[in-house]
N, C-alpha and C positions, 0 to 999 in steps of 0.2 A: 946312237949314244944315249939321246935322253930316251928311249922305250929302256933302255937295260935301268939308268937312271930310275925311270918310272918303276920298273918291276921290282927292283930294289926296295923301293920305297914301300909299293904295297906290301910286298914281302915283310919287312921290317915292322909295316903296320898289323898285318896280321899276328906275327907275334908280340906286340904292344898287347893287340886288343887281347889276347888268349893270354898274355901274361893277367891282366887284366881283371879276364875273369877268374881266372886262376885266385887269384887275391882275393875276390871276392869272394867264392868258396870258400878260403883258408879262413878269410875273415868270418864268414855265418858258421862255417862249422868249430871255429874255434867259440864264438858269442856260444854258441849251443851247448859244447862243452861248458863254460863257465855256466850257465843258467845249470847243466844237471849238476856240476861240481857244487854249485851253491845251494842245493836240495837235499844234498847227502853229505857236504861236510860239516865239522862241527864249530861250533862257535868257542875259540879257546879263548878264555882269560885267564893266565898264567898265576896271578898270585891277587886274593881280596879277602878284607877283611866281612865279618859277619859281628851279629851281637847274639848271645847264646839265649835262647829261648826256655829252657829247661827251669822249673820251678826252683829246687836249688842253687843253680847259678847263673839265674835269670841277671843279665846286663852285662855276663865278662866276655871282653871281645876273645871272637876268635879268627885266627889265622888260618888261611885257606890257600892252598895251591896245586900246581898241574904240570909236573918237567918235563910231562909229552908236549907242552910249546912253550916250557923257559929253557931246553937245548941242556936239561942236565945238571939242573943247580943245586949246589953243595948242601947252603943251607938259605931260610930265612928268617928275617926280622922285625919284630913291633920296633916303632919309631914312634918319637912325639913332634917329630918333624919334618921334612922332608930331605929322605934319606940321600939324595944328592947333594947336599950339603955337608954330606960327611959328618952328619950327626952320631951317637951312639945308639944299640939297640938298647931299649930296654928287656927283651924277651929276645932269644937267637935259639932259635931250632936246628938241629940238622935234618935235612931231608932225602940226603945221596940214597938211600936204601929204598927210598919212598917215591914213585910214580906222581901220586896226589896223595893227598889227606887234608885233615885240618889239628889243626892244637889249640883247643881251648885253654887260655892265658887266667890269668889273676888278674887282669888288670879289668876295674870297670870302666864301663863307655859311661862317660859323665859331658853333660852340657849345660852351660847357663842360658843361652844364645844361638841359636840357628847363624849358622855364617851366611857372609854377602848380602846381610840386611835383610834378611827374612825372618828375622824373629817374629810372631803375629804381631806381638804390640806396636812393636817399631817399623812394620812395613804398612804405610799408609799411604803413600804414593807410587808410579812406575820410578821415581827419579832417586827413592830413597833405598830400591831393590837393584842387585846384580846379576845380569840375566848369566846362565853357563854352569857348571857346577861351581862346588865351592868345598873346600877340605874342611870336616874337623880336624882335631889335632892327633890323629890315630894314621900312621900309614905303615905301607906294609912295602917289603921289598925282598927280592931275590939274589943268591950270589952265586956267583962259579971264581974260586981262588980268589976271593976279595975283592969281584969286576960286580959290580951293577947288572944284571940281566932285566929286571920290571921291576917298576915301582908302581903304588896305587893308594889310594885313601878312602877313609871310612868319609861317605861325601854326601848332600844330596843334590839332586836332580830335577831344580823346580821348572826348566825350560829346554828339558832334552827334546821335545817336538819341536818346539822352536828352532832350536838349535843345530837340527837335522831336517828342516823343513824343505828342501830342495831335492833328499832323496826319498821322503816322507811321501809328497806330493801325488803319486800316481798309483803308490800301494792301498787296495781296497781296504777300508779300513778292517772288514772282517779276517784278511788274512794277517795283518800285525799284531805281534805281538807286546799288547799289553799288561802291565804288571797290574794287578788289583789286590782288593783285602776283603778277606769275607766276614760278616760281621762289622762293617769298618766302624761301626757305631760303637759297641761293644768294647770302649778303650778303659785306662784305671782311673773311672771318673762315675760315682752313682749318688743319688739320694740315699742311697739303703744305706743303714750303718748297722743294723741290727741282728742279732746273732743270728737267723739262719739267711739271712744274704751273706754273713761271713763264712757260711757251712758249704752257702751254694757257688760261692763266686769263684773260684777256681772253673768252676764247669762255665762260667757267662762272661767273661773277660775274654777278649780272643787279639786285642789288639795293645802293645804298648802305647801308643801313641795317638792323638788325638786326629782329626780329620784333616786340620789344618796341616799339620805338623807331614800326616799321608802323605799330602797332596804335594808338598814340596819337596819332600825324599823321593818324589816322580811315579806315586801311587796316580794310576788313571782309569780304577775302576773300581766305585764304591758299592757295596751292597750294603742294604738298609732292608731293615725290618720295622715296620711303624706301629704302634697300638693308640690306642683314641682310648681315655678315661674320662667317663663323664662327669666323677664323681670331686674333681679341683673344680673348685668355690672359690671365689673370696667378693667382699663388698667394697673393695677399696684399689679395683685396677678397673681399667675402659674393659668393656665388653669382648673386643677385638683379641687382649692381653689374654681374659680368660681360655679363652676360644685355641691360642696358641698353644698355653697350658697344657692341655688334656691330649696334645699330641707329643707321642715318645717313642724314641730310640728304644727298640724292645731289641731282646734274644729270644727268640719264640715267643714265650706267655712273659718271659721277667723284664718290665721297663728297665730299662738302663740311665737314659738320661733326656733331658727335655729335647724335640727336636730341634723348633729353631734356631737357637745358636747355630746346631750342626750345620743348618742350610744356609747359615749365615757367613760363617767359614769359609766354603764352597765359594758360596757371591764373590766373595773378597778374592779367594787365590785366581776365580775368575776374571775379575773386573782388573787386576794389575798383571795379568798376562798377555801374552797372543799367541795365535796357533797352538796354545793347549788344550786340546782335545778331551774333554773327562767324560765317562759315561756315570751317570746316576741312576743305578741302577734298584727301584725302590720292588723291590722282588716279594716280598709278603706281607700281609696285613692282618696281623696272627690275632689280633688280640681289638675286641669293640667295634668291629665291621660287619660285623653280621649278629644276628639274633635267633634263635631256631630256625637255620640252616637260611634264611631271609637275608640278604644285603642289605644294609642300610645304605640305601643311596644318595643319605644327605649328610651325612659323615663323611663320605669320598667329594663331594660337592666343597665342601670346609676346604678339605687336603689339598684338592685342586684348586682352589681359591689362596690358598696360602701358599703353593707351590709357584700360581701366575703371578702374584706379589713377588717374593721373592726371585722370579728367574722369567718371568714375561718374555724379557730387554734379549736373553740371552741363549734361550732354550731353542735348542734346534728343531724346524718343524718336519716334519717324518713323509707326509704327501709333498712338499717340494725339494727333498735328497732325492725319493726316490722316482720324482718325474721328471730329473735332471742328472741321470748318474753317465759317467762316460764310461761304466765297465761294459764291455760286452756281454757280462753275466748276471744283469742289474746288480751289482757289488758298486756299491760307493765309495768312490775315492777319500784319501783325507782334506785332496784339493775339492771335491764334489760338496765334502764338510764344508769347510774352511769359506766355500765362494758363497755361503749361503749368508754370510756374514756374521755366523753364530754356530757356541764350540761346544756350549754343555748336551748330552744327549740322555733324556731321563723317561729311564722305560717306569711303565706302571702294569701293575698286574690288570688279568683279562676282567675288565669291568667295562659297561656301556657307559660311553659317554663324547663328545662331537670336540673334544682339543687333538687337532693334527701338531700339536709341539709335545706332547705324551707319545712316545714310541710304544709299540705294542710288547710284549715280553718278551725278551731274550730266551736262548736254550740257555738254561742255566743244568748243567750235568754235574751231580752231586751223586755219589757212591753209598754215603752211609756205610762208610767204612769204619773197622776199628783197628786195622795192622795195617803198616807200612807196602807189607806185600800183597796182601788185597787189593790196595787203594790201589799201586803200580797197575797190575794186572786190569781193573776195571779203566784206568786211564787210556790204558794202552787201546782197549776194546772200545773209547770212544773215539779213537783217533782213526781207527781202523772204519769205522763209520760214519766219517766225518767224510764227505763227498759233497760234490759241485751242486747236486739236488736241494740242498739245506741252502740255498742261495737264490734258487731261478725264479723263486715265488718274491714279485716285489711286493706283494701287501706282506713277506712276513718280513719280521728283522731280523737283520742279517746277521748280528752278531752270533759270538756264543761263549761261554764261559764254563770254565773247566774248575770245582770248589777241592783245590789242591789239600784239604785236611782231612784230618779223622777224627770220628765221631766217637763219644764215648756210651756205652749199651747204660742201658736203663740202670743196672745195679752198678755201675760204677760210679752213676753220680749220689749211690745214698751210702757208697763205701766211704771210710775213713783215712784209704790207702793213697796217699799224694800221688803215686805212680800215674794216677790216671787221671790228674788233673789236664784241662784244654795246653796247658801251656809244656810238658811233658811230651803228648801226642807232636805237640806242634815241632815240638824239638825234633823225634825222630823223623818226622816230614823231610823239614827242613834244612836236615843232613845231609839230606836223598837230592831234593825237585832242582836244586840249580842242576848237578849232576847227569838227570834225568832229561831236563829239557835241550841242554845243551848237546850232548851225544843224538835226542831219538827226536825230542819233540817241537825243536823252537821253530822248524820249518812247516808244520800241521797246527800246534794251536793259536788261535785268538785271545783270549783272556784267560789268564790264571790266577786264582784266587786265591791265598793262604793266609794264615794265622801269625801274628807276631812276623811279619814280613821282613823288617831286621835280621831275621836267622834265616833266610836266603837271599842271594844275589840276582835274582831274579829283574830287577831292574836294570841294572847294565847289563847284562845278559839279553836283556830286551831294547835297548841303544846298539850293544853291537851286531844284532841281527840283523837292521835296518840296513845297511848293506848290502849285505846277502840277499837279502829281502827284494831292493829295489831292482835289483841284476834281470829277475823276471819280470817286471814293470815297465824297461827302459823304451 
């Protein structure tokens, strides 16, 4: 009796265990699935608001949605409040005919005040800031017969790394998707007042908004162009003050505006954060760097002295990521970041010089485009090219950045034609790239850079990819 007992049991045990494996199969080849489902599906955000980028109706927001994942919605609506509260629309579209699209409204996006205590002036401690997003007073919502399907708001995003820092953790930094701004320096702030900076400025503006102001709408990747002017004087600041002076925010050859405020900015959204990650990415030095074709090597010598000042405490050093990375493909994590106990990463062009907290130059891939469909097309071709090779070399950096705008041809900037002002181009972009990234590219690129970056979505767009994102990481 107890041998049949016995056989039983084994019996019994052998289909445990073969149940067993069985499961574990179901389980790997299901994870597996999810990992390719999350390389080929797309990132839906049902209904967001935008700010119109277009020279004309630069600042009216606009309404944007997708009823391939709002299940079919009749119509939507601008809100001055939050639409579950059963407020009124001020704008109501219908959209049953319409797949996606957007509707450019009348109404403009106005602010006194950055929400959650972010305003620059008034954020002067961690304790006077609200980490999380935070609404303006602009939201957007969807309906089927009068039901609620999504709601969302015009918001920013000063602590989405933070905020997502548990799925953040194991993604190499080079394959997340970062939102950036090209030009970030280049915002509606110059010395020049005089007529032909008012001729040329349309073509040298590329950002509404100032660095700071970037950095907390959950911009996390700056590009800077610097120029050094010898020729600021004066007999009545320290020697130190002068020396800052003569460095500036250029757009190629046109100074914009003094640099260090702007690096000052940066310190601050810095020093009252954690886990936010910004790369500073100081990509050209167009203008007082060289002399008949000669580098001046004591001009970079100043820069880097003024850059140790300002970011010493905080600059990430580039020989100790990359002799401590846990990817298998020397790719550094955001936790490889993160444990070095410092968050800014500030690449410098290829110039000789022994600071290992200076990253060596990023791929920065720029089109020099002037149509919409050019640009796509050349994007596409860099994505296409974009392979694990750009990565195995740990002396290069690993990033790479994608300059999501168009560029205006030599005789458009001495036309008198508005069409072809930066903020125009940047409109038709901007219509396109959330669209673009979200369907083909948010699982291929790292950084994307664009113009007047309010006229895409591109930022939550890049929160909700982290997801996705982590699934291959886990």
């Amino acid at each position: 009796m107890s041998k049949v007992i016995n056989n039983k049991k084994k019996h019994v045990f052998k289909i445990v265990q073969s149940t067993h494996q069985q499961l574990k199969w179901i389980l790997l080849i299901n994870t597996l699935f999810i990992i390719i489902d999350s390389t080929t599906s797309d990132v839906c955000i049902p209904v967001y608001i935008t700010v119109c980028s277009s020279r004309k109706n630069a600042g009216l927001l606009e309404l944007n949605w997708n009823v391939e994942c709002d299940n079919g919605a009749d119509w939507v609506g601008l809100f001055e409040d939050d639409p579950t509260t059963w407020s009124d629309p001020i704008v109501k579209i219908n959209v049953s005919r319409f797949s996606s699209g957007f509707h450019r409204t009348n109404v403009p996006f106005l602010f006194s005040e950055l929400p959650g205590g972010w305003h620059k002036e008034l954020a002067e401690t961690s304790f006077s800031i609200k980490p999380g997003p935070h609404c303006f007073p602009y939201w957007i919502a969807s309906f089927k017969n009068d039901r609620i399907l999504h709601t969302n708001c015009l918001k920013i995003q000063p602590t989405w790394m933070h905020d997502n820092i548990d799925q953040l953790n194991n993604i190499p930094l080079s394959n997340l998707l970062i939102p950036g701004t090209h030009n970030s320096g280049s915002y509606n702030y110059s010395a020049h007042s005089n007529v032909v900076w008012r001729n040329i400025r349309k073509f040298v503006i590329t950002q509404e908004l100032d660095v700071w102001t970037q950095l907390v709408h959950g911009i996390r990747y700056l590009d800077f162009r610097i120029g050094y002017y010898s020729s600021v004087k004066s007999f009545f600041v320290r020697s130190s003050q002068i020396r800052d002076k003569r460095f500036w925010i250029n757009h190629d050859v046109i100074k914009v505006t003094n640099l260090v405020p702007v690096l000052r900015d940066v310190r601050k959204f810095m020093e009252l954060t954690t886990d936010e990650i910004v790369v500073l990415d100081i990509h050209r030095l167009p203008y007082g760097f060289s002399e008949n074709n000669k580098i001046l090597t004591d001009r970079h010598t100043i820069l880097i002295e003024i850059l140790q000042r300002e970011f010493g405490h905080m600059a990430v050093d580039f020989n100790e990521v990359m002799s401590a990375v846990s990817d298998s493909e020397n790719r550094s994590t955001v936790k490889d970041i993160l444990n070095t106990g410092k968050r800014l990463i500030i690449c410098y062009p290829e110039v000789k010089h022994n600071t290992t907290w200076l990253w060596p130059p990023l791929s920065q891939k720029w089109g020099n485009k002037a149509s919409t469909s050019d640009l796509i097309n050349y994007i596409r071709g860099v994505f296409v090219d974009r392979t694990a090779s750009l990565y195995s070399n740990a002396k290069t950096n690993p990033l790479s950045a994608v300059m999501a705008h168009l560029t205006p041809k030599n005789w458009n900037v001495f036309s008198r034609n508005t069409l072809f002002s930066v903020r125009n181009l940047a409109d038709s972009v901007n219509k396109n790239i959330t669209e673009w990234v979200k369907f083909d590219w948010w699982h291929k690129a790292n950084i994307i850079a664009t113009d007047f970056f309010l006229g895409n979505n591109l930022i939550e767009l890049s929160i909700k990819s982290i997801p996705l994102k982590s699934l291959s990481y886990t």
